[in-house]
C-alpha positions in Angstrom: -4.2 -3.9 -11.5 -1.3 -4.1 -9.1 0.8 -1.2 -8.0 3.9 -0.2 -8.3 5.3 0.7 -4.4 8.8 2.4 -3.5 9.5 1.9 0.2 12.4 4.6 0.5 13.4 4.9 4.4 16.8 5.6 6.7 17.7 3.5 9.1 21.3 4.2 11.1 21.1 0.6 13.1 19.1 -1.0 11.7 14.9 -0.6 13.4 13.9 1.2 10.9 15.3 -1.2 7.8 13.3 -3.7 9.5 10.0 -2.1 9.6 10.7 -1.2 5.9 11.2 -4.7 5.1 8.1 -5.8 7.0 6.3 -3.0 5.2 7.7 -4.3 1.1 6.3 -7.6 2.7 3.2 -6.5 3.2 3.1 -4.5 -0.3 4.1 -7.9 -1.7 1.4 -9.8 -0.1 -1.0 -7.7 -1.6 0.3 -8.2 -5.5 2.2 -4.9 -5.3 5.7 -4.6 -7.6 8.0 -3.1 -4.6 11.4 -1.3 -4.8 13.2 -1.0 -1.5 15.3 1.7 -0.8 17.5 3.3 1.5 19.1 6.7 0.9 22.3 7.6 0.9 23.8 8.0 4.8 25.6 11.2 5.0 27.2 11.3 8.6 30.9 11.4 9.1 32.8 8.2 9.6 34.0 9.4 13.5 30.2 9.1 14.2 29.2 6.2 12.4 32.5 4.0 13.9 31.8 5.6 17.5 28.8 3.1 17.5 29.5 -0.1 16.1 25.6 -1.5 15.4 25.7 1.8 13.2 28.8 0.7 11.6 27.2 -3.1 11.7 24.4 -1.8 9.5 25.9 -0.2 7.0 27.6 -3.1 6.5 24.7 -5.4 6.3 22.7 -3.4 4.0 25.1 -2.6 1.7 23.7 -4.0 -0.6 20.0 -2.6 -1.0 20.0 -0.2 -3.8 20.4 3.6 -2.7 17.0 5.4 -3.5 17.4 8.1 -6.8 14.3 9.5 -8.1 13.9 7.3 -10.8 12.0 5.1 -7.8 10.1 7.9 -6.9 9.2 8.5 -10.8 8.1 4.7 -11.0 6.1 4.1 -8.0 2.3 4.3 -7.6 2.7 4.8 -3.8 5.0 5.7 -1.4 6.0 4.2 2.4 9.0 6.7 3.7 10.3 5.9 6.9 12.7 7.4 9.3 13.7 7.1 12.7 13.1 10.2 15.1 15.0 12.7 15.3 14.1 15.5 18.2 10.6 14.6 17.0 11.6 14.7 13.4 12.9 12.9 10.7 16.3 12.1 9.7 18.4 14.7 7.7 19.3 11.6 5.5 15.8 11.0 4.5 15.1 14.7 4.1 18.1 15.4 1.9 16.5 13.0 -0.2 13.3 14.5 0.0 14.6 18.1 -0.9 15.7 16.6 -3.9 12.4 16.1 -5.3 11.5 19.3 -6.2 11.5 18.9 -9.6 9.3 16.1 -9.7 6.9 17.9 -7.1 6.9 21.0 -9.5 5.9 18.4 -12.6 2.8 16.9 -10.3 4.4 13.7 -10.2 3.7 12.5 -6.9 0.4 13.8 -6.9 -3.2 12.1 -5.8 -0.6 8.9 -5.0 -0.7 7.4 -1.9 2.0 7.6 0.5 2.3 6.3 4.5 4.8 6.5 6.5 6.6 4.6 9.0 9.2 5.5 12.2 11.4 4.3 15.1 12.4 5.8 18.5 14.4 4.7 21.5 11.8 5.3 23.9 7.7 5.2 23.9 7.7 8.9 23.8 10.8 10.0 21.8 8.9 11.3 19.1 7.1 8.8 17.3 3.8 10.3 16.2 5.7 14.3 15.8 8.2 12.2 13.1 5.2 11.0 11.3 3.0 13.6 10.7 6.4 15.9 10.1 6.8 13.5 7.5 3.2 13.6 6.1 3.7 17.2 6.0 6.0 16.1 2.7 3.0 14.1 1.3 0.6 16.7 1.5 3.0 19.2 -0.2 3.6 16.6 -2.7 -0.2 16.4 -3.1 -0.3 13.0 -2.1 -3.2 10.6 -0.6 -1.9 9.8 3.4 -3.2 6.2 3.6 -2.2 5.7 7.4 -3.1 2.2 9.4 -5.6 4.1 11.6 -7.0 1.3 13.6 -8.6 -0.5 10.6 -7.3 -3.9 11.6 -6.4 -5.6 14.9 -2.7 -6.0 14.9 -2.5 -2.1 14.9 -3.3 -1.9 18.7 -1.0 -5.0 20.0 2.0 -2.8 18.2 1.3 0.3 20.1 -2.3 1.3 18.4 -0.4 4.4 16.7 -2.7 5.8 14.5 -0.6 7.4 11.8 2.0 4.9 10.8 3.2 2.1 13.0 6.3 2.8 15.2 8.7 0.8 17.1 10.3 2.5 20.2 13.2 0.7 21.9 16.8 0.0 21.5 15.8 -3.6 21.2 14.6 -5.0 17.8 11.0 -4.4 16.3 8.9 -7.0 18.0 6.8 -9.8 15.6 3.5 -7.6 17.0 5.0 -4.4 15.2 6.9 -6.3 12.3 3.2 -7.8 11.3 1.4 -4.5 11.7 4.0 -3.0 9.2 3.1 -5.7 7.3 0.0 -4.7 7.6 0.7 -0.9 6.7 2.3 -2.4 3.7 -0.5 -4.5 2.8 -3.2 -1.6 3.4 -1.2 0.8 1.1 -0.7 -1.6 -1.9 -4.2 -2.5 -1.6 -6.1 1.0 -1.5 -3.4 2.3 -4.2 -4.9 -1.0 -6.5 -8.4 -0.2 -5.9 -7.7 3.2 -6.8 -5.4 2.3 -10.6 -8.3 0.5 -11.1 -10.9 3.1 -10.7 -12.8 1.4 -8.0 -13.8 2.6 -4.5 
């Protein structure tokens, strides 16, 4: 049985969309039905224009569907991602999040897997802090954290993080993190499979 993934992240220019695609990629690879999102960006314009690879984005992904919670009704399993943000995420991503409370009150994200995914400008912005701030969501939601943990060998060439892979850098993801997203990807769709079909 393949599942049904929603990769719903926030990317302002544009590391974080790339991991996200790397990770639906992944999901794909593995039989999974995949919905990529991004949420809806909610800073000012002054802000957005006073960086123009911000402005760049926007404008490149304009076209990928904004998340609702139909996607998260839908899904199987969840990858959320989210660049750091004084070691946590986004407030776009967690607007998005706080409007889930209905679902979470109805058990609908519950016993599904979930991972997450994040980006910072330097090796120690905040990488692992954003994660596990972000897992904190999945284990209020109920979820099943399915993280890389170092259960293949592509996870250490990327940065051997543990929890969810991470790019750091101002630069573009590098193929060595891209693949171990695709990787994370891969992993999820495949345990949340196992588990729709009542195997271990």
């Amino acid at each position: 049985m393949s599942a049904k993934v929603a990769v719903i992240y926030y990317s302002s220019t544009g590391n974080v969309h790339q991991l996200a695609t790397a990770v639906a990629e992944g999901a794909e690879k593995a039989g999974a039905e995949v919905r990529l999102r991004r949420v809806a960006e909610l800073a000012p314009d002054v802000a957005i224009d006073a960086n123009p690879a911000w402005r760049q984005h926007i404008e490149a992904t304009k076209d990928i569907e904004v998340a609702t919670l139909d996607d998260v009704s839908w899904a199987d399993a969840y990858a959320l991602g989210s660049p750091t943000r004084f070691g946590n995420i986004a407030s776009q991503l967690k607007q998005f999040i706080d409007t889930t409370g209905g679902l979470w009150s109805q058990g609908v994200m519950a016993s599904k897997p979930a991972t997450g995914f994040t980006s910072a400008s330097n090796r120690h912005g905040g990488n692992e802090s954003t994660t596990l701030a972000l897992y904190n969501t999945f284990h209020h939601w109920g979820s099943i954290i399915v993280p890389p943990g170092y259960t293949d060998p592509v996870v250490l060439p990327a940065g051997g993080n543990p929890y969810g892979i991470a790019h750091h850098g101002a630069d573009s993801p590098t193929e060595e993190t891209l693949r171990a997203a695709r990787y994370q990807g891969e992993r999820l769709a495949t345990i949340t499979a196992r588990l729709l079909a009542g195997t271990k």
